[in-house]
C-alpha positions as CSV (number, residue, x, y, z in Angstrom):
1,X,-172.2,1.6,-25.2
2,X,-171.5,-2.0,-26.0
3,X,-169.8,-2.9,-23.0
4,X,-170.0,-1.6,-19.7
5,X,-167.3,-0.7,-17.0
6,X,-168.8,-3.7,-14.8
7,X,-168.2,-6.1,-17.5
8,X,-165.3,-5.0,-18.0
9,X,-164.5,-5.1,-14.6
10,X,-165.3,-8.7,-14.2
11,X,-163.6,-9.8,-17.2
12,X,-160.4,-8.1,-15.6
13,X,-160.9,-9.9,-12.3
14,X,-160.9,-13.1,-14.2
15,X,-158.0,-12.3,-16.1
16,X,-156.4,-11.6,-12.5
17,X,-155.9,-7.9,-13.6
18,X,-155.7,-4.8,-11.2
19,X,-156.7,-2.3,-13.4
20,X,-156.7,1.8,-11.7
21,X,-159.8,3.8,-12.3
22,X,-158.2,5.7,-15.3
23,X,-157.1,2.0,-16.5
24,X,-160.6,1.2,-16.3
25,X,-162.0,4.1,-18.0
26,X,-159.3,4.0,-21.0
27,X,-159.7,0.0,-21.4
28,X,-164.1,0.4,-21.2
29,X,-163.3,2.9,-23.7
30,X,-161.4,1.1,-25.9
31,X,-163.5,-2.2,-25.9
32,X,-166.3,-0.3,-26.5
33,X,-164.8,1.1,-29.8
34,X,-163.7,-2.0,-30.9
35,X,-166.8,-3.5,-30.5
36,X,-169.0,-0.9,-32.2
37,X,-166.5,-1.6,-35.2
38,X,-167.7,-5.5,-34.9
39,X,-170.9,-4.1,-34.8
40,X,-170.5,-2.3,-38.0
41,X,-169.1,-5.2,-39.8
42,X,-172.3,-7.2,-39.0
43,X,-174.1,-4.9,-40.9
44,X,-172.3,-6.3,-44.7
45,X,-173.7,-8.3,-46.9
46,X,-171.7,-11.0,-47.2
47,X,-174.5,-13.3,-49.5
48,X,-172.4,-14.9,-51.8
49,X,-169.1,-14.2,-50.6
50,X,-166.9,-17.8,-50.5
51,X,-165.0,-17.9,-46.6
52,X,-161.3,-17.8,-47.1
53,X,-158.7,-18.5,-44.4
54,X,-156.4,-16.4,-46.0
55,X,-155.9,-13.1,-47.8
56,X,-153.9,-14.5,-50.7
57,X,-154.2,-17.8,-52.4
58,X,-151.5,-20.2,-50.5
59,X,-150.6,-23.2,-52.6
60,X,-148.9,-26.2,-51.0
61,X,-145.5,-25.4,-50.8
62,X,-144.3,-28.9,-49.4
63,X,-143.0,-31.7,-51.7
64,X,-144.3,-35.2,-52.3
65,X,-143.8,-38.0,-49.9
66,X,-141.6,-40.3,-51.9
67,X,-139.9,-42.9,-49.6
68,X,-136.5,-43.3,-49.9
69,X,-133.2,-45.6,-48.4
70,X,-132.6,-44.0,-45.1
71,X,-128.8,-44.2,-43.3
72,X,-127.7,-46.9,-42.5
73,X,-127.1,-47.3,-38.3
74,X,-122.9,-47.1,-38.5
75,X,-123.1,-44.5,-41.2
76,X,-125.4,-42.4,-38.8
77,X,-123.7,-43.0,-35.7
78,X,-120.2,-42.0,-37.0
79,X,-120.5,-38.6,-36.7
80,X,-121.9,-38.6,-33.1
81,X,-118.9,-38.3,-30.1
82,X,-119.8,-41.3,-28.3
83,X,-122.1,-44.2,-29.1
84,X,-122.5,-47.9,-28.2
85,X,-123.2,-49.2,-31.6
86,X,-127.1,-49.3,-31.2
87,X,-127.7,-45.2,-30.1
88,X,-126.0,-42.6,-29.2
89,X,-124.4,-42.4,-25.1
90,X,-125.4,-39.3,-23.4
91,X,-125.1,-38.2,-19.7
92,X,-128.1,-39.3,-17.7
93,X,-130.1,-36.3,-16.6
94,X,-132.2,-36.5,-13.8
């Protein structure tokens, strides 16, 4: 086993979980499987093989930055229900 039903138990009382005696078997059980599948992966030979952060290549899908004229303050402001010239009024919150 990679992972005992201690461990598990104390990572479950860190997590703040109250886990049965059945919950404890089936969740030892199931880290231990997942684990043993780490395991296995460790054993590849990965020599040569380039990291990727992604299964497909990803190209940037964003445009340029090109800076243009913005609004101008009235022309912003006219389509807000109430403002003071400057921003627009909303109801205090506190």
């Amino acid at each position: 086993m990679k992972i005992t039903k201690e461990e598990v138990e104390k990572v479950a009382h860190l997590a703040r979980l109250n886990l049965s005696a059945e919950e404890l078997e089936t969740m030892t059980t199931q880290l231990d499987t997942i684990l043993s599948y780490v395991a296995k992966l460790e054993e590849l030979d990965t020599t040569g093989v380039q990291a990727m952060t992604h299964a497909f290549s990803e190209s940037n899908a964003f445009r340029e930055d090109k800076v243009t004229a913005s609004l101008a303050r009235e022309e912003a402001l006219a389509n807000g229900p109430s403002q003071n010239g400057e921003a627009f009024v909303v109801p205090r919150i506190i």
